[in-house]
C-alpha positions as a printed Julia matrix, in Angstrom:
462×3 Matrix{Float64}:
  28.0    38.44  -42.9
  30.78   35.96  -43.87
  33.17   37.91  -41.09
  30.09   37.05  -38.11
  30.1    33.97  -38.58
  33.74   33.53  -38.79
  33.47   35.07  -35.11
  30.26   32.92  -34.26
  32.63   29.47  -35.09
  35.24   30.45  -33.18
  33.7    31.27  -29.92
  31.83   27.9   -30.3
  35.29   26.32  -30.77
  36.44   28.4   -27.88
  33.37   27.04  -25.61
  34.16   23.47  -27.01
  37.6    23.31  -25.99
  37.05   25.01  -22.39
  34.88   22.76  -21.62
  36.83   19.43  -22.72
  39.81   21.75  -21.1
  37.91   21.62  -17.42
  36.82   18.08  -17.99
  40.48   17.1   -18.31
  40.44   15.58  -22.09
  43.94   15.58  -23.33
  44.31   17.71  -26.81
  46.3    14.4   -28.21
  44.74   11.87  -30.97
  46.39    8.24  -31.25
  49.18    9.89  -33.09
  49.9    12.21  -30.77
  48.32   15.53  -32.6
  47.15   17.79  -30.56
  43.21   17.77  -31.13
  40.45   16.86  -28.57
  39.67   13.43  -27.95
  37.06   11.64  -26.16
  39.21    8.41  -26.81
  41.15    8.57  -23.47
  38.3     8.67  -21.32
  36.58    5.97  -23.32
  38.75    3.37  -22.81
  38.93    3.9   -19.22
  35.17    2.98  -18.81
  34.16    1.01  -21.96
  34.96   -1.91  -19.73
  32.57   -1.33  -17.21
  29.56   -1.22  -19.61
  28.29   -4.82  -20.46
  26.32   -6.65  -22.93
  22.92   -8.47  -21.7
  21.68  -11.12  -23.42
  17.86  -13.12  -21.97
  16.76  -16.46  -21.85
  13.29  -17.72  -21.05
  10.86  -20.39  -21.63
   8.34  -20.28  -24.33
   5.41  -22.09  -25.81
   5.7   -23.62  -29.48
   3.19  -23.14  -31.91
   1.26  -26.02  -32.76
  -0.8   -28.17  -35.28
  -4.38  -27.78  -34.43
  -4.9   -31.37  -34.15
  -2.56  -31.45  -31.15
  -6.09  -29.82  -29.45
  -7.71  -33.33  -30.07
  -7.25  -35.26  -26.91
  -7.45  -38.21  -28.6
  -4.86  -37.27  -31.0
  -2.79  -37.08  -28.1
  -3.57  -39.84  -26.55
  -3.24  -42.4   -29.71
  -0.06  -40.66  -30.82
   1.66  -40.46  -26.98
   1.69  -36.74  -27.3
   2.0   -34.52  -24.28
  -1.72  -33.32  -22.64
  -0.17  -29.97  -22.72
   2.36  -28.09  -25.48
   5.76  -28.04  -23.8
   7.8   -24.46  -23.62
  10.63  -24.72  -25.42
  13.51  -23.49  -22.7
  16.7   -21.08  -23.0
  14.88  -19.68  -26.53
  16.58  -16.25  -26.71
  14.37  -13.06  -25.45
  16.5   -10.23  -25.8
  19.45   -8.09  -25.57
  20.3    -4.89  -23.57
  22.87   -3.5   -21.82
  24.35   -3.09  -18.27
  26.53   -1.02  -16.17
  29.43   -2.47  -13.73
  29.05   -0.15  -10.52
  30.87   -2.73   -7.85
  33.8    -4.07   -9.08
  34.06   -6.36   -6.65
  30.54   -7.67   -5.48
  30.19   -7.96   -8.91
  27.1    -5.72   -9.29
  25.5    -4.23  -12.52
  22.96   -1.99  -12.77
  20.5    -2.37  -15.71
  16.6    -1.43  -16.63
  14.17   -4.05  -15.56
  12.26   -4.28  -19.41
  15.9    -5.84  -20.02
  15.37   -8.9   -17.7
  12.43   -8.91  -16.96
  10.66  -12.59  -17.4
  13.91  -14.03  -17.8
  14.79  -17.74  -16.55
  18.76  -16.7   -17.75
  20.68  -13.57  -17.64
  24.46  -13.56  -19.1
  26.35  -11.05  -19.1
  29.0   -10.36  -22.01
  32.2    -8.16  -20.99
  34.48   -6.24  -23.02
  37.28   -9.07  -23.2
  34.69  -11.68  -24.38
  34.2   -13.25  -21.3
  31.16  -14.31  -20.14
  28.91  -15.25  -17.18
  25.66  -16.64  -16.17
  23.96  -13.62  -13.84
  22.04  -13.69  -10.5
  18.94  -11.46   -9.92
  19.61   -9.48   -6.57
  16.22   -7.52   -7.26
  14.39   -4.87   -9.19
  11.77   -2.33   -9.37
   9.25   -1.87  -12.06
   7.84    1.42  -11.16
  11.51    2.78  -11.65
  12.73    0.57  -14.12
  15.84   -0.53  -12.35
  17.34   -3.95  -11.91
  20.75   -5.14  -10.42
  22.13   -8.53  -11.38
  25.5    -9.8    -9.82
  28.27  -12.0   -11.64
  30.9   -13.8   -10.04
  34.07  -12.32  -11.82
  37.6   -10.98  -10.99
  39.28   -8.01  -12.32
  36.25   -6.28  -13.59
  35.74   -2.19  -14.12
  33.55    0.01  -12.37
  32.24    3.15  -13.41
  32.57    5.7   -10.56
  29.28    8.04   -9.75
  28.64   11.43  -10.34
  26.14   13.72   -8.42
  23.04   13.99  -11.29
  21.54   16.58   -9.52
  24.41   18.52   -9.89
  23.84   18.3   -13.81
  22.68   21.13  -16.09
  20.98   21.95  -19.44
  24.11   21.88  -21.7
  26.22   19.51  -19.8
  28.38   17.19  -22.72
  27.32   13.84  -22.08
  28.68   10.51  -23.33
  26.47    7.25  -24.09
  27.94    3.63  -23.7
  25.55    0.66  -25.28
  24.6    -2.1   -27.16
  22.42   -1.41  -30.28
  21.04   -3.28  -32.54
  23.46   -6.02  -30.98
  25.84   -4.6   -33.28
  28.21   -4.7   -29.87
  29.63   -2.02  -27.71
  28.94    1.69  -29.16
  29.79    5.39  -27.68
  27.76    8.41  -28.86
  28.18   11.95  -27.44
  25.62   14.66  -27.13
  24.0    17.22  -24.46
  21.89   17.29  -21.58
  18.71   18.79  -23.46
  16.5    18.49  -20.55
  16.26   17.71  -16.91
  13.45   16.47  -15.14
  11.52   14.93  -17.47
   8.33   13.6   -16.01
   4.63   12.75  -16.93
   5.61   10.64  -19.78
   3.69    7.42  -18.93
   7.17    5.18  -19.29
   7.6     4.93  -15.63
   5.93    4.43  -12.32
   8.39    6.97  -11.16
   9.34    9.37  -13.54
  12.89   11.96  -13.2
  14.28   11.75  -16.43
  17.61   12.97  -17.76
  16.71   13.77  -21.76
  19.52   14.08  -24.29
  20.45   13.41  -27.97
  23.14   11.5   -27.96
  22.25    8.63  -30.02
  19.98    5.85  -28.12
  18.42    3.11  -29.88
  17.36   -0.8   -29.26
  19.34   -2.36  -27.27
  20.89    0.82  -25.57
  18.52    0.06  -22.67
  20.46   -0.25  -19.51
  23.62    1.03  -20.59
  25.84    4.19  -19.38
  25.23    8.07  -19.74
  28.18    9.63  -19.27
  30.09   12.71  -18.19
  33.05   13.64  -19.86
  35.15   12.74  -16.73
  33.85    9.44  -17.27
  31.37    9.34  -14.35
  27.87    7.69  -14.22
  25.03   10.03  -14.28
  22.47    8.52  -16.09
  21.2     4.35  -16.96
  19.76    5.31  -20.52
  16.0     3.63  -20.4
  13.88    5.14  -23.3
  13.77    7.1   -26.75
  10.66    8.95  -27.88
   9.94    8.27  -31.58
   7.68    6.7   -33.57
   9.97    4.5   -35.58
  12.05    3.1   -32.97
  14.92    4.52  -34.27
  16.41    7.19  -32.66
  15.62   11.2   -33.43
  17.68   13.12  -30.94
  15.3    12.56  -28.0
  16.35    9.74  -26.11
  15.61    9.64  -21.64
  18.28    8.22  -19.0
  17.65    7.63  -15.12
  19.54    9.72  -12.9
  22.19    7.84  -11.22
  20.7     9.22   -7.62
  17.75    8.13   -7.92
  19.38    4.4    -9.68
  21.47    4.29   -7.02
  19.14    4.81   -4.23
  16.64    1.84   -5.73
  20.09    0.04   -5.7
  20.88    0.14   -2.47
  17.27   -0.92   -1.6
  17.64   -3.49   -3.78
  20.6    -5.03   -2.4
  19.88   -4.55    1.04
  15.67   -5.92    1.12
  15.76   -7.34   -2.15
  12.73   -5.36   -2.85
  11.94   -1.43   -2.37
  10.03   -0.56    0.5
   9.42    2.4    -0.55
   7.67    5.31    1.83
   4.41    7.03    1.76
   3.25   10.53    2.63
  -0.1     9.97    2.25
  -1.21   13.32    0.56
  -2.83   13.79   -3.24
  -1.04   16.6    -4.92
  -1.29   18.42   -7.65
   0.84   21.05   -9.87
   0.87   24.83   -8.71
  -0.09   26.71  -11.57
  -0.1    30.48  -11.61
  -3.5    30.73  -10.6
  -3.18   28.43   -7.82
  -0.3    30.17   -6.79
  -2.03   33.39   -7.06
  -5.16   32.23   -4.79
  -2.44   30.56   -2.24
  -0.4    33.59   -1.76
   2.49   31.51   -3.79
   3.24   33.37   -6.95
   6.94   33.58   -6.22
   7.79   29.74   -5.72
   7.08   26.06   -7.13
   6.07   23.26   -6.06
   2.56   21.24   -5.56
  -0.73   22.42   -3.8
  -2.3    19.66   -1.19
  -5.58   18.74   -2.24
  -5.78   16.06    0.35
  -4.46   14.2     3.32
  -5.59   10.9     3.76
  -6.74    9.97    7.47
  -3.63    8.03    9.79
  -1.37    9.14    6.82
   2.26   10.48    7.91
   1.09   13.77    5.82
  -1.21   13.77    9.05
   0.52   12.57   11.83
   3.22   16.11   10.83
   0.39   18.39   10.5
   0.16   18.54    6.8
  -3.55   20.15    5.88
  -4.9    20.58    2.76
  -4.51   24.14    0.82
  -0.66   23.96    1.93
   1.95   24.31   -0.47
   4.67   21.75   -0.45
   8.18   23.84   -1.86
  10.55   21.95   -0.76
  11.51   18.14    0.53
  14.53   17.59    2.76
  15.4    21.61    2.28
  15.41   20.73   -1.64
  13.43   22.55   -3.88
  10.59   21.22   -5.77
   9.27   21.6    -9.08
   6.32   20.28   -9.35
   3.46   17.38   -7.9
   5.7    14.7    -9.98
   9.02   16.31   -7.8
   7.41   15.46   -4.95
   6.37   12.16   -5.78
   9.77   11.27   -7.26
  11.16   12.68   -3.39
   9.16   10.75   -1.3
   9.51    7.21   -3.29
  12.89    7.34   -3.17
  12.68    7.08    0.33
  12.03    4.32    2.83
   9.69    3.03    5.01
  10.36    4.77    8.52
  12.76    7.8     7.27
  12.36   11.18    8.8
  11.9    14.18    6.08
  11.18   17.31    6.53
   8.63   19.08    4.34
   8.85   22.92    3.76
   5.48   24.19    3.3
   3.35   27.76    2.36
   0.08   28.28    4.54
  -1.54   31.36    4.25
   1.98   33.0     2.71
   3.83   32.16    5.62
   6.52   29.1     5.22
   6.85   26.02    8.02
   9.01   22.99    8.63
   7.5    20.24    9.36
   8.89   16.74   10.11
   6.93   13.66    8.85
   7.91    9.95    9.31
   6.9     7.62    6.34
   4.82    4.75    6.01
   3.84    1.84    3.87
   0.92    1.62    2.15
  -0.86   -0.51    5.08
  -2.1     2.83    6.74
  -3.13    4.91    3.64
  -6.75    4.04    4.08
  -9.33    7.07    3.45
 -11.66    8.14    5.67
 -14.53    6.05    3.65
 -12.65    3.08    3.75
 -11.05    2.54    0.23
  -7.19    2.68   -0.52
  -5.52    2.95   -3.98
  -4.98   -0.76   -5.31
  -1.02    0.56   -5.88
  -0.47    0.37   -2.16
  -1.23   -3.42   -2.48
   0.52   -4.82   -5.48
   2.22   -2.4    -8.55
  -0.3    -4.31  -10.87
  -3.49   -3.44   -9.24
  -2.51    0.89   -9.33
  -5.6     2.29  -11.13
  -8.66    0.18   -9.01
  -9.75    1.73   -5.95
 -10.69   -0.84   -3.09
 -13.1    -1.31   -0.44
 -14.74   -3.04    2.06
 -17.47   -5.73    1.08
 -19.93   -7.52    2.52
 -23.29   -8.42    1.56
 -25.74  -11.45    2.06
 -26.67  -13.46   -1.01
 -28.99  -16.17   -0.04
 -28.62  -16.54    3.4
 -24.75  -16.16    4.22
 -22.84  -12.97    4.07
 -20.22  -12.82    1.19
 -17.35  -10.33    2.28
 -13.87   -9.33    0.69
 -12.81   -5.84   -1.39
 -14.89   -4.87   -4.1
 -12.87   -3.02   -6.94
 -14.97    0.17   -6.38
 -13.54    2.3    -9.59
 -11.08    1.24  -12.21
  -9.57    3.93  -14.47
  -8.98    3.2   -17.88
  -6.04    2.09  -19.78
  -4.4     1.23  -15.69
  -2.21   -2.0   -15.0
  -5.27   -2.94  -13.12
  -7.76   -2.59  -16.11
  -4.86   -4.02  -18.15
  -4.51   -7.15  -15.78
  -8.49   -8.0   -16.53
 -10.21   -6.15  -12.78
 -13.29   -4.75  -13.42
 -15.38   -2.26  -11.07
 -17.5    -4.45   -9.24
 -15.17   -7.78   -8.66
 -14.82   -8.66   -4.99
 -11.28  -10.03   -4.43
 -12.17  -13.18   -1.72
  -8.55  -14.15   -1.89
  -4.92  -13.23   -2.17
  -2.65  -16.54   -3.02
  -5.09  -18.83   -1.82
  -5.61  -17.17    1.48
  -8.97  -15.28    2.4
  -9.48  -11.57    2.49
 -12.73  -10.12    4.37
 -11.68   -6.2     4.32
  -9.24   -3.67    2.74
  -7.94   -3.85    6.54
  -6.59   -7.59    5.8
  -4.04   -6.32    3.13
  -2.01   -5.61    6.09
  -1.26   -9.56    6.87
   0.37   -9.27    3.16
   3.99   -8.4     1.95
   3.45   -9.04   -1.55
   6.34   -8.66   -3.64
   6.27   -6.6    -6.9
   8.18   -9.43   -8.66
   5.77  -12.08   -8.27
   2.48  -12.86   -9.53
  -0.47  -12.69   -7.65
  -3.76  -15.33   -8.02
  -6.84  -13.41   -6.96
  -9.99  -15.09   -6.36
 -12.46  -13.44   -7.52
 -16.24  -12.63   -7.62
 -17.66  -11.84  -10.25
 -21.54  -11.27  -10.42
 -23.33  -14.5    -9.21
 -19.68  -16.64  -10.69
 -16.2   -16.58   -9.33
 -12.99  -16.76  -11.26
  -9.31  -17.16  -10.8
  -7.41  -13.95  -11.97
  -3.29  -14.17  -12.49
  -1.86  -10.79  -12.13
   2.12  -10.57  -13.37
């Protein structure tokens, strides 16, 4: 027993050092012994990962009696409590990925709401940042400092990772400064978790924690592949199951980012879902993956290429997908107006087809509504629709919140089924077809006007 695993440790030692071997880690400590070290490659990139620290505005408690207008007004006290400015919000991490534009990618929970970003490097420096954009449903956010001399991390392929690939992970936390942990890829593909609009995620158990957010997963050449985002526990501490964003898929909301300052991201217009094994057995499928169409909404793109419903999507730009979540990840990476090409099953038989994306504008079903997402990232959950009905002589119009689904941003953000939305930002909406005037921006708020029952209301959405 003693001599197998004798044999088991050394193979494992054998594996270990092959792989550092490939990767290119020298077999030299500090002192010059010959053992593996990480250390090398560390100090080539530790640079390039940053500190974050927030700072926003926020109201001060107060003495009840401060609610007494004439309190106030005997005592010369403000009408209204005064936010108390640059109080610290929080602290995360970022990743130097333009050396020199001065770009850094980072998670949007890490900024997000914040009047002041700065950004701490390696040598102690540090500088005030500039928002270039960000995208909630993906989490991502680049800032940009003004700074010489910096370190960027170069980019690996993610989709070229696989279960059992050594990773390395560069952070902040606990604000106890810059810390490196090692681990594995334990998963790829992560999805349906609830985190994210737009779920893809890298899992691993290198150590992530507070404060980690936004900071580097690492190969062990040293090479992006991951912006760590999220651990699953219950604690908050970390218990081996921590989730990155592929670098891809960062990269591509970068590049949006920096370009439109916003994602316009593309729309196939079709409602998927996953291909079991009796699905695939009833669609002549049972040797592939992927997601069945259950429907294509009318003047969609899905349309336009021929998509029908019953057809198997397998593959997206002659990549293979997994799963309905694959193909949703896929086609939001893209942009508005991009070609892709959408391998399909119908009736056994496979066919290309070439669709060219849309925005949200022309996703309206055939009864009228369209999925509140397509308007503002707030309102995904409420289906909308065309109103109009007279109330005591004069015909009240706008988009009635037809169905709300529970536990939604939009259910979250106070909609309720039956509100008729009169106005967007002060200007007038009469049908579902008006959304089209609008280019709301994820990153700002939205004042609806709102009709509810026989009394209106102002509703903030942020």
């Amino acid at each position: 027993m003693q001599y197998k695993k004798l044999t088991v440790s050394i193979i494992v030692v054998f594996l270990l050092i092959s792989n550092w071997a490939i990767a290119g880690i020298p077999f030299f400590d500090s002192q010059g012994d010959k053992v593996p070290s990480l250390a090398p490659m560390i100090k080539k990139v530790r640079p390039g990962v940053v500190n974050i620290a927030t700072y926003g505005s926020v109201r001060s408690k107060q003495n009840s009696l401060f609610n007494d207008p004439f309190f106030r007004f005997f005592f010369d006290q403000p009408t209204y409590p005064q936010p108390k400015k640059n109080t610290p919000m929080g602290l995360g991490s970022g990743v130097i990925v333009d050396a020199k534009k001065g770009y850094i990618l980072t998670n949007n929970h890490v900024i997000d709401h914040a009047d002041k970003i700065m950004v701490h490097l390696l040598d102690g420096n540090q500088y005030e940042a500039q928002l270039i954009g960000r995208d909630p449903q993906v989490d991502v956010a680049v800032i940009q400092i003004k700074a010489k001399n910096l370190t960027a991390i170069p980019l690996a392929d993610s989709d070229k990772l696989e279960v059992g690939d050594f990773v390395v992970a560069i952070g902040n936390p606990f604000t106890l400064g810059q810390t490196v942990t090692s681990g594995i890829v334990s998963a790829l593909g992560r999805s349906g978790l609830g985190i994210e609009g737009y779920e893809d995620f890298i899992q691993t158990d290198a150590a992530i924690n507070q404060g980690n957010s936004g900071g580097a997963l690492l190969n062990l050449k040293g090479e992006l592949i991951g912006i760590n985002t999220a651990i699953l526990s219950k604690s908050g501490g970390n218990v081996g199951i921590g989730f990155a964003i592929p670098s891809n898929m960062a990269i591509a909301i970068m590049n949006q980012l920096v370009e439109h300052g916003e994602v316009q991201r593309g729309l196939l217009g079709v409602h998927v879902q996953d291909l079991t094994p009796e699905l695939a057995k009833a669609f002549n499928a049972e040797d592939y993956q992927g997601g069945v169409v259950v429907q294509v909404i009318s003047g969609s793109a899905a349309e336009k290429a021929g998509v029908q419903a019953g057809d198997v999507i397998i593959a997206i730009d002659a990549k293979v997908v997994r799963s309905a979540g694959d193909i949703r990840n896929r086609i939001g990476l893209l942009r508005v107006g991009e070609k892709v090409k959408i391998t399909i099953l119908r009736e056994g038989k496979k066919k290309h087809l070439t669709a060219m994306l849309t925005n949200g504008d022309s996703l309206v079903s055939a009864d009228g509504s369209v999925d509140g997402k397509y308007l503002h990232v707030q309102l995904a959950g409420a289906k909308l629709s065309d109103y109009s009905q007279e109330y005591r002589g004069r015909i009240i119009s706008g988009i009635e919140v037809v169905t709300i689904k529970g536990g939604s941003s939009a259910a979250y953000s106070g909609l309720r089924k039956g509100d008729v939305i009169q106005a967007i930002n002060r200007h007038k909406v009469k049908s579902v077809a008006d959304i089209k005037r609008f280019k709301l921006d994820n990153r700002r708020s939205l004042l609806l006007t709102i009709r509810r029952g026989n009394s209106a209301l102002y509703l903030i959405i942020e």
